[in-house]
SEBA-632855 format. One record per residue (C-alpha): residue number from 0; residue in one letter; x, y, z. Coordinates in Angstrom, 3 decimals. Layout:
N
NUM  A  X  Y  Z
...
This chain:
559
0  X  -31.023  -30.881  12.133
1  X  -29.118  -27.556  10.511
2  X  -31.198  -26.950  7.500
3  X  -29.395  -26.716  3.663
4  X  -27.780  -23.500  3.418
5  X  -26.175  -24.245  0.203
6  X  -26.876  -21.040  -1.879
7  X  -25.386  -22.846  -4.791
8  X  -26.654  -26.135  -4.278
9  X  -27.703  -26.653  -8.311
10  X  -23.987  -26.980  -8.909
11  X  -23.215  -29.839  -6.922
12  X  -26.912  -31.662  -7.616
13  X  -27.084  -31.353  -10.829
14  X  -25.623  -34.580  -12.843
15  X  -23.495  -32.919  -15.122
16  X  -21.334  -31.317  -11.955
17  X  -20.158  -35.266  -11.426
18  X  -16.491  -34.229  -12.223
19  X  -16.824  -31.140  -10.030
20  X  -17.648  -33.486  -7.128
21  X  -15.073  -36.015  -8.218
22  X  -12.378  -32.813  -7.383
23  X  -13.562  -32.240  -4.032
24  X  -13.737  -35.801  -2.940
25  X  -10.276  -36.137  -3.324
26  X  -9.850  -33.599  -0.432
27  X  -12.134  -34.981  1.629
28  X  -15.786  -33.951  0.714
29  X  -18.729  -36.786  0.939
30  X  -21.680  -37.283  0.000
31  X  -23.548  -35.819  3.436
32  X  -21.482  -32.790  2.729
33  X  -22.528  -31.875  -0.115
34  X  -25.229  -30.541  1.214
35  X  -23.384  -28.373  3.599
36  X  -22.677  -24.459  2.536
37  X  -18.923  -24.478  2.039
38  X  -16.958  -21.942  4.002
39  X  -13.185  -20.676  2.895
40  X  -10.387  -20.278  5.499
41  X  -8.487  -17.545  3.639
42  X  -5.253  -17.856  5.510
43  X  -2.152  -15.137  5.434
44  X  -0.082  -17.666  7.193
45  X  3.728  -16.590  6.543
46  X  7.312  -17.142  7.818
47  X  8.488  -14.025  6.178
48  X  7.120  -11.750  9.237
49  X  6.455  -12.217  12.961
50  X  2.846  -10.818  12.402
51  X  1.794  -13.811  10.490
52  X  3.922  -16.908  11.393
53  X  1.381  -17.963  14.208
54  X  -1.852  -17.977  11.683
55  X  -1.241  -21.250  10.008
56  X  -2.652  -22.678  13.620
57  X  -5.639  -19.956  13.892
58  X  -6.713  -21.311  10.266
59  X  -7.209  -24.265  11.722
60  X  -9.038  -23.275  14.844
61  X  -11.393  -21.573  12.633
62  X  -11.878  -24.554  10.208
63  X  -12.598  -26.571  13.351
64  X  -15.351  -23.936  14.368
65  X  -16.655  -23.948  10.811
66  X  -17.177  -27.690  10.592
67  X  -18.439  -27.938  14.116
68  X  -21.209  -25.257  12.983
69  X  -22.391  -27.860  10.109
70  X  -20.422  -26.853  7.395
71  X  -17.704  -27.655  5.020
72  X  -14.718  -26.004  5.644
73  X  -11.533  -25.396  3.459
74  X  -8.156  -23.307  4.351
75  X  -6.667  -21.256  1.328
76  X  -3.822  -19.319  1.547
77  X  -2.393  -15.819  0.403
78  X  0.404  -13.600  0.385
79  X  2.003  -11.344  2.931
80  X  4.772  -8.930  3.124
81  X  6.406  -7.563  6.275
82  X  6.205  -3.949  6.202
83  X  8.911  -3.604  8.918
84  X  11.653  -5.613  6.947
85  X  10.839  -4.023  3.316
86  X  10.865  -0.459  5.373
87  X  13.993  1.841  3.705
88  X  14.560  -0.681  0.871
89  X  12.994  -0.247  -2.860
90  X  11.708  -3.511  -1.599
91  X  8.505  -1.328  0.474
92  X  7.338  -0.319  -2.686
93  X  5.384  -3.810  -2.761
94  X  4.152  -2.907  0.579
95  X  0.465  -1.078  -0.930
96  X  0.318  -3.118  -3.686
97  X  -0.234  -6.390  -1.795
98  X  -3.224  -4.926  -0.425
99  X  -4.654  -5.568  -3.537
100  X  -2.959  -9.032  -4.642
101  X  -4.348  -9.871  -1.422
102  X  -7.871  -8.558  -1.952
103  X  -8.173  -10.013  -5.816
104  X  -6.829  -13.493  -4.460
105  X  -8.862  -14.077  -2.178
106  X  -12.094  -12.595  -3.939
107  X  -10.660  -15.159  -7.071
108  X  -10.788  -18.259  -5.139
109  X  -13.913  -17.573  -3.167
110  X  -15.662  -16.989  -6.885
111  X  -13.742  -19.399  -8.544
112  X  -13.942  -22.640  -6.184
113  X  -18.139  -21.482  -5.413
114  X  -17.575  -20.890  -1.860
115  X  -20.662  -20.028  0.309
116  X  -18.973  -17.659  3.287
117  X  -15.848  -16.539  4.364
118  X  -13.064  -16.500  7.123
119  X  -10.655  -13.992  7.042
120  X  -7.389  -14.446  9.063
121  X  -4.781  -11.421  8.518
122  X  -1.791  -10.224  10.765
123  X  0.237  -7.658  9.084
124  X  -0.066  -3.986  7.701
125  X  -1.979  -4.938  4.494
126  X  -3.545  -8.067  5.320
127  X  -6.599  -6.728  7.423
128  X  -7.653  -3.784  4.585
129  X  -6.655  -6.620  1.584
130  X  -9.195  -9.458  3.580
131  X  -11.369  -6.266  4.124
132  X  -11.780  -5.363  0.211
133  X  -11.681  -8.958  -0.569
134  X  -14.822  -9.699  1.610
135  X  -16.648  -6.633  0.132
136  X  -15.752  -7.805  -3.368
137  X  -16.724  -11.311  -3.065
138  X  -20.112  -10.759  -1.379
139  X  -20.699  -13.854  0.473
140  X  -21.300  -14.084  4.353
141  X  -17.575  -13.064  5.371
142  X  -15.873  -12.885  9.154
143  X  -12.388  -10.890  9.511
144  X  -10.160  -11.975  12.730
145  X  -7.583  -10.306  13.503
146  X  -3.951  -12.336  13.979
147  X  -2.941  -10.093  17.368
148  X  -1.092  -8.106  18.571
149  X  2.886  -8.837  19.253
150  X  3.941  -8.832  23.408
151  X  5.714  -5.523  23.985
152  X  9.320  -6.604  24.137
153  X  11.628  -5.306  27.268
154  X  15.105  -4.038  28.171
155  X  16.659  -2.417  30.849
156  X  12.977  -1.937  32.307
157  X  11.945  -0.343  29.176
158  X  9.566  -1.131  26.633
159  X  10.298  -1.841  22.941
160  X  8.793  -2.175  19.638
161  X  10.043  -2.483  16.602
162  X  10.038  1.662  16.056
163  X  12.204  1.704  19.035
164  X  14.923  0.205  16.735
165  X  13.738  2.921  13.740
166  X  14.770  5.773  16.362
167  X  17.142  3.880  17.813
168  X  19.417  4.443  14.357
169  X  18.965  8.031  14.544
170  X  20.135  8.056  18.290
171  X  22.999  5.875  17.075
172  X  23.998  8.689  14.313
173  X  23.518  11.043  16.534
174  X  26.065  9.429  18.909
175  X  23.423  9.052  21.417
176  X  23.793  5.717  22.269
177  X  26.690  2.707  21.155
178  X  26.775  0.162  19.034
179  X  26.087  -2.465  21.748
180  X  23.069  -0.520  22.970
181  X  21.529  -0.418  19.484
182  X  22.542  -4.193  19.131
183  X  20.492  -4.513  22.410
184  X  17.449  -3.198  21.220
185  X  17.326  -4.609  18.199
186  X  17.396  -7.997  19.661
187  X  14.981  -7.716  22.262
188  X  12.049  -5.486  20.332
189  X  10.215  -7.968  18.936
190  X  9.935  -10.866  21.332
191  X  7.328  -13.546  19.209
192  X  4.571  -13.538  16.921
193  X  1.713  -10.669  16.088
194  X  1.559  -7.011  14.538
195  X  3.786  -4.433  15.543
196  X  2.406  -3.598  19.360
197  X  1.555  0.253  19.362
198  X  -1.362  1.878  17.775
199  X  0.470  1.516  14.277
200  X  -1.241  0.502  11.249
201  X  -2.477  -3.340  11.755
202  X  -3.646  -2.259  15.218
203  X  -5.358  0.530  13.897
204  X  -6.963  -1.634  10.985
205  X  -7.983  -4.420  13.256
206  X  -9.608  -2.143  15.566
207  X  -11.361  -0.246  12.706
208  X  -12.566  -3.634  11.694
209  X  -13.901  -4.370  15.277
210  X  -15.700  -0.873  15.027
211  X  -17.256  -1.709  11.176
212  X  -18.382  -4.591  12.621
213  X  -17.010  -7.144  10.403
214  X  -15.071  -8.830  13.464
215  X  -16.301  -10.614  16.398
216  X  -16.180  -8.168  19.679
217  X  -12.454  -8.172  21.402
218  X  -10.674  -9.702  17.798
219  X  -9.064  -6.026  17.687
220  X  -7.216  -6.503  20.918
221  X  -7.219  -10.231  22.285
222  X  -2.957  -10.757  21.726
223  X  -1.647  -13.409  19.348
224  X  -0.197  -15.518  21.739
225  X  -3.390  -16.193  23.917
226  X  -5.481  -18.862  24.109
227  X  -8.055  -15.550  23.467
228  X  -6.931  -15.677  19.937
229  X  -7.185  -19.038  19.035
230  X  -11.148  -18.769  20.608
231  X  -11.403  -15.764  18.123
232  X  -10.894  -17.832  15.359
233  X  -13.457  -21.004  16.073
234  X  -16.212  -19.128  17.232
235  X  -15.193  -16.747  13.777
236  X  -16.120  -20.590  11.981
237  X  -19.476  -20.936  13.533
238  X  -20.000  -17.063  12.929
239  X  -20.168  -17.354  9.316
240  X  -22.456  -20.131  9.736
241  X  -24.890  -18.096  11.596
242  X  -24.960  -15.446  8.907
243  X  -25.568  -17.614  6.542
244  X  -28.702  -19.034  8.179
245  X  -29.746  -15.068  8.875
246  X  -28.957  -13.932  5.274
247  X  -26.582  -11.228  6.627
248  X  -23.955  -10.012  3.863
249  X  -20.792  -7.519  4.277
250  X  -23.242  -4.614  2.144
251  X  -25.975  -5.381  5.390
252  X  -23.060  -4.628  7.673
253  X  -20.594  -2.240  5.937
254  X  -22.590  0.415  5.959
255  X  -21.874  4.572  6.019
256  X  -23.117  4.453  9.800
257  X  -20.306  1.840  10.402
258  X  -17.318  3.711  8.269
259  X  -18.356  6.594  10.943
260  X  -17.469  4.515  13.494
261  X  -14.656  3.162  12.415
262  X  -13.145  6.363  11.882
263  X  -14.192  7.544  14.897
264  X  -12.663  4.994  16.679
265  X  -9.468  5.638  14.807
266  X  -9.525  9.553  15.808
267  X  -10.184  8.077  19.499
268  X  -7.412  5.578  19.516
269  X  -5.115  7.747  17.644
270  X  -4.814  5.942  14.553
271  X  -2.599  5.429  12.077
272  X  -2.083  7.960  8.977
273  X  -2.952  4.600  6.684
274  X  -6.297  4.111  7.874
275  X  -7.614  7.309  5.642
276  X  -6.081  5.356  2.810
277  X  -7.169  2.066  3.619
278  X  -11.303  2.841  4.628
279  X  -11.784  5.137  1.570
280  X  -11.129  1.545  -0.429
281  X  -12.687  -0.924  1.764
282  X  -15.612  1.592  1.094
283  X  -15.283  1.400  -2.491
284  X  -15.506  -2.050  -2.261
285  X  -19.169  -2.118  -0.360
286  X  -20.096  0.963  -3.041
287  X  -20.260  3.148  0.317
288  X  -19.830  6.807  -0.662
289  X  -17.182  8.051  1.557
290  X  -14.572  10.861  1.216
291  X  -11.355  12.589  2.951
292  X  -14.112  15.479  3.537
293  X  -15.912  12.602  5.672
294  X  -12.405  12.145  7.626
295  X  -12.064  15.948  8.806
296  X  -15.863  16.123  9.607
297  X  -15.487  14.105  12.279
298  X  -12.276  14.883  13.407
299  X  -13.713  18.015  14.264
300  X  -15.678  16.447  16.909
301  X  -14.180  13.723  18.059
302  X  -11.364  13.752  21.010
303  X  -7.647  12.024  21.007
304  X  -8.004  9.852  24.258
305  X  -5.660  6.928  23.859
306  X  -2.416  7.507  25.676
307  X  -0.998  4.934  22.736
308  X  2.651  4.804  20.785
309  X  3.580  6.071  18.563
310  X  2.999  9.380  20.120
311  X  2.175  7.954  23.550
312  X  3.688  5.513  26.005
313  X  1.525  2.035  25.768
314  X  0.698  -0.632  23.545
315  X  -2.130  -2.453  22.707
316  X  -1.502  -5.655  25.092
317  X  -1.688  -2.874  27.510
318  X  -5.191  -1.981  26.226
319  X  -6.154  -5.615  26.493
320  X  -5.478  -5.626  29.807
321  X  -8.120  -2.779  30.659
322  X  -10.781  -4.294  28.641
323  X  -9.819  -3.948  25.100
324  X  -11.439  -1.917  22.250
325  X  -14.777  -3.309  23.195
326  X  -14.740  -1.442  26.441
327  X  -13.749  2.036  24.704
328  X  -16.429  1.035  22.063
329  X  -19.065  0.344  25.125
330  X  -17.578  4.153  26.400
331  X  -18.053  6.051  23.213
332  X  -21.459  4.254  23.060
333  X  -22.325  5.738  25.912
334  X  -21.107  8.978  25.267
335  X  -23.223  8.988  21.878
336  X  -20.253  9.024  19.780
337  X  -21.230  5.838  17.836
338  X  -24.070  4.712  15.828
339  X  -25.666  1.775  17.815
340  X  -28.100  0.120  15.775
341  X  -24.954  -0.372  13.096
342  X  -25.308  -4.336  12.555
343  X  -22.442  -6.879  12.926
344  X  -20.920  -10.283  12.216
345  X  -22.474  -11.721  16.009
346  X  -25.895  -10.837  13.357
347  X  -27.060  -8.316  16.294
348  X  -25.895  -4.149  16.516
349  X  -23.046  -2.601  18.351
350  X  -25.625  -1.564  21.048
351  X  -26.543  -4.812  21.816
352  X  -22.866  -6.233  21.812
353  X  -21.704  -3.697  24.081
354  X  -24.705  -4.297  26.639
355  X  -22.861  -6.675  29.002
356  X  -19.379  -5.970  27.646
357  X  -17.161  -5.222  30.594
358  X  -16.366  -0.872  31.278
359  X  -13.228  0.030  30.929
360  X  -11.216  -0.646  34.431
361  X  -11.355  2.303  37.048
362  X  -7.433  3.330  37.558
363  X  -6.063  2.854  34.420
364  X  -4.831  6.037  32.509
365  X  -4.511  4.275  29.340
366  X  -7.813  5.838  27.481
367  X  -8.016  9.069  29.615
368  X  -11.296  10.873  30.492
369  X  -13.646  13.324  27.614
370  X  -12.514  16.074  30.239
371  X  -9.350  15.624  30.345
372  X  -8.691  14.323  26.651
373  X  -4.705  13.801  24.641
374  X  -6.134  16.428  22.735
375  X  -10.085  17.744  22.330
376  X  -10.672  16.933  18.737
377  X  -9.023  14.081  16.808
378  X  -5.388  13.511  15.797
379  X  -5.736  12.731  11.996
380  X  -6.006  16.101  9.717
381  X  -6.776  16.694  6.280
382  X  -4.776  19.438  4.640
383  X  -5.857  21.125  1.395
384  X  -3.811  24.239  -0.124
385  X  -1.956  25.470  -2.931
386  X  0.229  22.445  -2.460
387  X  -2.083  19.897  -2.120
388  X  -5.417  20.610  -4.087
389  X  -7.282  16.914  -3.493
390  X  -5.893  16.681  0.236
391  X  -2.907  15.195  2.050
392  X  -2.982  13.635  5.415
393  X  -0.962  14.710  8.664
394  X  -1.028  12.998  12.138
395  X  -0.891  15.579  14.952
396  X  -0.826  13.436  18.160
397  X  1.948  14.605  20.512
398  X  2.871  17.689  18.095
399  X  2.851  20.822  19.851
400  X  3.514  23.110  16.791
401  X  0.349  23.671  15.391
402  X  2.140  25.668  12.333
403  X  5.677  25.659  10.473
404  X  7.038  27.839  7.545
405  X  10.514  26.842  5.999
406  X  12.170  26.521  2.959
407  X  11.864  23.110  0.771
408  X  14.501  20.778  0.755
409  X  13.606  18.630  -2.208
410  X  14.548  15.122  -3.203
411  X  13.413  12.915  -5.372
412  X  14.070  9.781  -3.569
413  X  14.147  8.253  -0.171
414  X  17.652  7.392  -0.185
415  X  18.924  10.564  -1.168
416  X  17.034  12.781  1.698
417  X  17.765  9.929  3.785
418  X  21.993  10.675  2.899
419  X  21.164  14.386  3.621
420  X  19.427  14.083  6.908
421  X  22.766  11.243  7.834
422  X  25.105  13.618  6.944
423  X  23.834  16.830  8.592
424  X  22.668  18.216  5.690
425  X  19.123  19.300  7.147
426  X  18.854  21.940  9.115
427  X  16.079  23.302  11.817
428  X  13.444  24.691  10.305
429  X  13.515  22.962  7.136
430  X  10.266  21.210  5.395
431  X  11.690  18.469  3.896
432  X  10.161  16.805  0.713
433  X  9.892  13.829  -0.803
434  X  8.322  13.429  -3.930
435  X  7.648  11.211  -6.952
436  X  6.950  8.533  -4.564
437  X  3.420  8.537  -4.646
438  X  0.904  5.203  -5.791
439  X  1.851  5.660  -9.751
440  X  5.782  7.337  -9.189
441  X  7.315  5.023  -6.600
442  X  5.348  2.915  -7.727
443  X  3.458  1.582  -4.525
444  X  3.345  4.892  -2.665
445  X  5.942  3.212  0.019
446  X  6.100  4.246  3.683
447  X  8.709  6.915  4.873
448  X  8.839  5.329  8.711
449  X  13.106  4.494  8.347
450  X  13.841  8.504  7.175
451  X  10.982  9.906  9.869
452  X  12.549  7.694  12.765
453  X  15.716  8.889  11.786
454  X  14.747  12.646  12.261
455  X  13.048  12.271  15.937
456  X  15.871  10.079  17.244
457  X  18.326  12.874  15.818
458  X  16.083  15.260  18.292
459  X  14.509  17.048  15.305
460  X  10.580  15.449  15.147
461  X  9.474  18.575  15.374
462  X  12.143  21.201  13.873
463  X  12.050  20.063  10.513
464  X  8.813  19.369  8.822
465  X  8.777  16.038  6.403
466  X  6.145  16.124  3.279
467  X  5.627  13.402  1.000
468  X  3.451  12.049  -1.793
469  X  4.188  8.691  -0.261
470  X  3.087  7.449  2.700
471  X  3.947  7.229  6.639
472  X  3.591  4.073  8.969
473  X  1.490  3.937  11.801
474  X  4.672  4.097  13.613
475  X  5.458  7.502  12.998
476  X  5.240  10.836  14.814
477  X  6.746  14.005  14.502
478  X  6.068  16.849  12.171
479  X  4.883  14.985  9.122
480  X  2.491  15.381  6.253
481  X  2.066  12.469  3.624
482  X  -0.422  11.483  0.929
483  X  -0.246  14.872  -0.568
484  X  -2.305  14.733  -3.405
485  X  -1.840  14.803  -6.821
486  X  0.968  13.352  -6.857
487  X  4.071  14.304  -8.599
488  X  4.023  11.748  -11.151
489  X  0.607  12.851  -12.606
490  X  1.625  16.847  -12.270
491  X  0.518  17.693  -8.946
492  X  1.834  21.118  -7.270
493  X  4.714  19.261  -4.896
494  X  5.967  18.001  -8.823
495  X  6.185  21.751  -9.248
496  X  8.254  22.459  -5.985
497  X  11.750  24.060  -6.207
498  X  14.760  23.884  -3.431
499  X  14.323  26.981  -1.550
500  X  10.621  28.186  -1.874
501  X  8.609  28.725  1.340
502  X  6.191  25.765  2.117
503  X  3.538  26.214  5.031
504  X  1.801  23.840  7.105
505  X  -1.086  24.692  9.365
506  X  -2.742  22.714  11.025
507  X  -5.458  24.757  12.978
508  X  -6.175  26.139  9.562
509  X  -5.956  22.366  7.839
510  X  -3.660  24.226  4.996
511  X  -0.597  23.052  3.482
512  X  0.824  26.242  1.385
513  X  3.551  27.075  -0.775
514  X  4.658  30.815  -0.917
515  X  4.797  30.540  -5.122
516  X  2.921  32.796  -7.496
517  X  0.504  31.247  -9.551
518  X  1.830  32.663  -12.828
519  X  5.527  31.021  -11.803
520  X  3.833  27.738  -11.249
521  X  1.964  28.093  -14.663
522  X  5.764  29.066  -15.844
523  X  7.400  25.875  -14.115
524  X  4.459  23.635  -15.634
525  X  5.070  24.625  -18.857
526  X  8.416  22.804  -18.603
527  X  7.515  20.196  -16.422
528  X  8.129  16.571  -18.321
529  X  6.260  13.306  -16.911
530  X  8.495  10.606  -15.862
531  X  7.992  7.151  -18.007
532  X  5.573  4.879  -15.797
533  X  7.363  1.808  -14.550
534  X  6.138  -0.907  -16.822
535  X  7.129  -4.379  -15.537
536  X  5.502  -6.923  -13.341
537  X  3.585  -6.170  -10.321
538  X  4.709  -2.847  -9.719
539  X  3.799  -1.523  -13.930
540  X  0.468  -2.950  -13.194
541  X  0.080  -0.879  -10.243
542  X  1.691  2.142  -11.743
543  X  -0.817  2.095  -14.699
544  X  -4.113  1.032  -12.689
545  X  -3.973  2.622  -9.361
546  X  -5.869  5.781  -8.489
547  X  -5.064  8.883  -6.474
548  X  -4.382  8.557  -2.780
549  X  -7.420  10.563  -2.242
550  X  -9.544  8.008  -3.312
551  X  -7.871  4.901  -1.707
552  X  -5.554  3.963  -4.170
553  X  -7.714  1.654  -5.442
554  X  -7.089  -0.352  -8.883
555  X  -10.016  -0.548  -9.978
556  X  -11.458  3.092  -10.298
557  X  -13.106  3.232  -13.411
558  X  -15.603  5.905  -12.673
């Protein structure tokens, strides 16, 4: 017989809780389960994007594990936004925010409704860092699963993805390709449910997950539409079961040992730009003490081997095929890149997961060889300079200029440096900036992926240098540099930026420099004027709460 595991168990036996029972025996609860630890099903089950429509049915398959396990299991939903379909619209300012909405929901129900443990189910963008926070925040026994990864979509013996439509306009502008060709793509990238297929930011955060150990092994990379992903979720139920009965909580497992392999993992697979933002708060959440500085240590020693889009030519079904993220785990286990006695949600290490996981299969040039590496030391870089004093984040996979001087071209919004770069108004050589459109000025810090796309399909990825205070999907490549830090809408040097003034980016030397005296920026901050902080709904909550980039963005930095 499963023993009590009702950490709470004094609210439900205790006379005076009579109405509280009353509640849950309207939806089901009896008397025998009472005395069953109740486990929440937080669900991000959504028609509003393709990464998400498919969970309402992996809720359930976890339930079913959950109750098969011995306890008492309840779904719950929360929010999601598609990243993809806000992209270019003011709309993608929500995009960061709803990390948090969904991190405080789910940590609100789980405290309010008494639950004893956790399931997780996310899909898109902000869902897997937002369950992530939420689990560290709620401190119960918590499982993340990962919703999968979308099926590449095909045309013309091509693959597609939905950045292949992104470029796709700038090839269009370009007069690269026709109307019907565009149309083509368009309707064939995304062929059915999951994440966005290349090593873009849900990809990336699912398989950071994997290496934190907060998922069961192969959740990173088992697709969405496999009977793999449904198994994900039961055995997810019975998982949180079985750390209940050990006493294993996301602080036991979340540990600065595991952020080290996450981000190693990242560096490996070639990561998305969002992951630096996105660890540095999960890690807040668990009270783990890590930096940017902890980012570019072990970039320095960590290879690029993942031959993975954005910058590369496959996608993660691809990687499934050769034995998913647990094989290059069980490889850079091997290799002594990752800690091995890091524990997990299975209740035992990385070490002894990996021991009879399957080696990545001989052939397959998708994760290449340590001698013969994408590049020798890891594809995420932290630049600090004149123009960036608390850091700023560039993603060097498949960039062969290591360093660019130009003049600024500076804009204040998306749209208008998006008009410029339509019109021919950018030139070769250029750094391009985009500013005030950091986590307090956009508000929401929202993704530049539409304006980026637009610049490599117009053939100039790598001619004209893009800087931001905002943020980049994991779908882009090309010369870019984002999160620079502080932003402009708190002061920071890129607020102090004029049209014409050198700007240098290095990233050998990890710099990001502008070519302006010190006494003429003292000059141009003495008539520098803060912009009002948007003050209404969602977005004025964010704008007044939210921290620097450099620390996560978190809300709730009151340190």
């Amino acid at each position: 017989m499963k023993k009590d595991l009702r950490i709470k168990s004094k609210v439900f036996d205790d006379a005076k809780r009579a109405p509280n029972r009353a509640m849950l025996r309207a939806v089901g609860v009896t008397d025998e389960d009472f005395k069953k630890p109740m486990i929440g099903v937080a669900s991000t089950w959504s028609e509003v994007t393709p990464c998400n429509i498919h969970i309402d049915d992996l809720a359930r398959s976890a339930k079913d594990g959950a109750r098969k396990a011995g306890a008492v299991p309840l779904i719950f939903n929360t929010i999601t936004v598609s990243d993809g379909i806000s992209m270019g619209t003011s709309g993608m300012r929500y995009s960061l925010p709803s990390r948090d909405v969904i991190a405080d929901s789910i940590e609100t129900v789980v405290g309010a409704e008494n639950l004893d443990g956790l399931v997780a189910i996310g899909g898109c963008d902000k869902n897997i860092p937002g369950c992530l926070i939420a689990i560290g925040q709620a401190e119960v026994p918590s499982v993340f699963v990962y919703g999968g990864t979308i099926a590449a979509g095909h045309l013309n013996g091509d693959k597609l993805d939905i950045v292949s439509v992104f470029e796709g306009v700038g090839k269009h502008n370009n007069g690269d390709i026709s109307d019907e060709q565009l149309h083509g793509i368009e309707c064939h990238a995304c062929p059915g449910a999951g994440s966005c297929g290349g090593m873009y930011t849900a990809n990336t955060m699912a398989s950071a997950a994997e290496a934190l150990g907060m998922s069961l092994p192969g959740s990173s990379s088992n697709p969405a539409e496999s009977s793999l992903k449904s198994e994900d979720c039961n055995k997810a139920g019975a998982a949180v079961y079985n750390l209940l009965e050990k006493g294993i909580y996301p602080k036991d497992i979340m540990t600065k040992e595991a952020f080290e392999n996450a981000i190693t993992l990242v560096m490996v697979l070639g990561g998305s730009t969002n992951a630096v933002l996105h660890l540095l708060a999960i890690a807040d959440a668990v009270d783990v003490d890590l930096t940017i500085d902890d980012f570019n240590r072990i970039q320095k020693k960590v290879p690029h081997l993942a031959d993975l889009k954005p910058s590369g030519k496959y996608v993660m079904e691809d990687l499934h095929r050769v034995g998913g993220v647990p094989a290059v785990m069980k490889l850079l286990l091997e290799a002594g890149y990752l800690h091995g006695d890091c524990l997990t949600v299975t209740g035992n290490t990385i070490a002894e997961n990996l021991k009879d996981a399957p080696s990545l299969q001989e052939g397959q040039d998708i994760i290449l060889p340590f001698d013969n590496p994408k590049r020798k030391d890891g594809p995420l870089v932290i630049l600090k300079g004149n123009l960036a004093p608390s850091g700023a984040v560039a993603k060097v996979s498949g960039v062969k200029v290591k360093r660019h001087t130009g003049p600024a071209r500076v804009f204040d919004t998306e749209d208008e440096a998006t008009t410029a770069v339509i019109n021919n108004k950018i030139n070769e050589g250029d750094v391009l900036v985009i500013r005030h459109v950091g986590p307090k000025g956009g508000p929401g810090m929202p993704e530049m992926l539409s304006i980026s796309a637009i610049l490599v399909g117009k053939g100039m990825g790598e001619s004209v240098a893009l800087l931001t205070d905002g943020r980049f999907s994991g779908g882009t490549h090309g010369l870019v540099v984002g999160h620079i830090a502080p932003e402009a809408q708190v002061g920071g040097p890129i607020a102090l930026l004029q049209e014409g003034d050198l700007v240098t980016i290095d990233s050998d030397l990890q710099e990001i420099t502008m070519d302006v005296p010190e006494a003429e920026l003292e000059n141009r901050r003495k008539n520098w004027v803060p912009r009002p902080l948007y003050s209404k709904g969602v977005l004025g909550k964010y704008a007044h709460n939210v921290s620097c980039s450099s620390k996560g963005a978190v809300t709730d930095y009151f340190k």
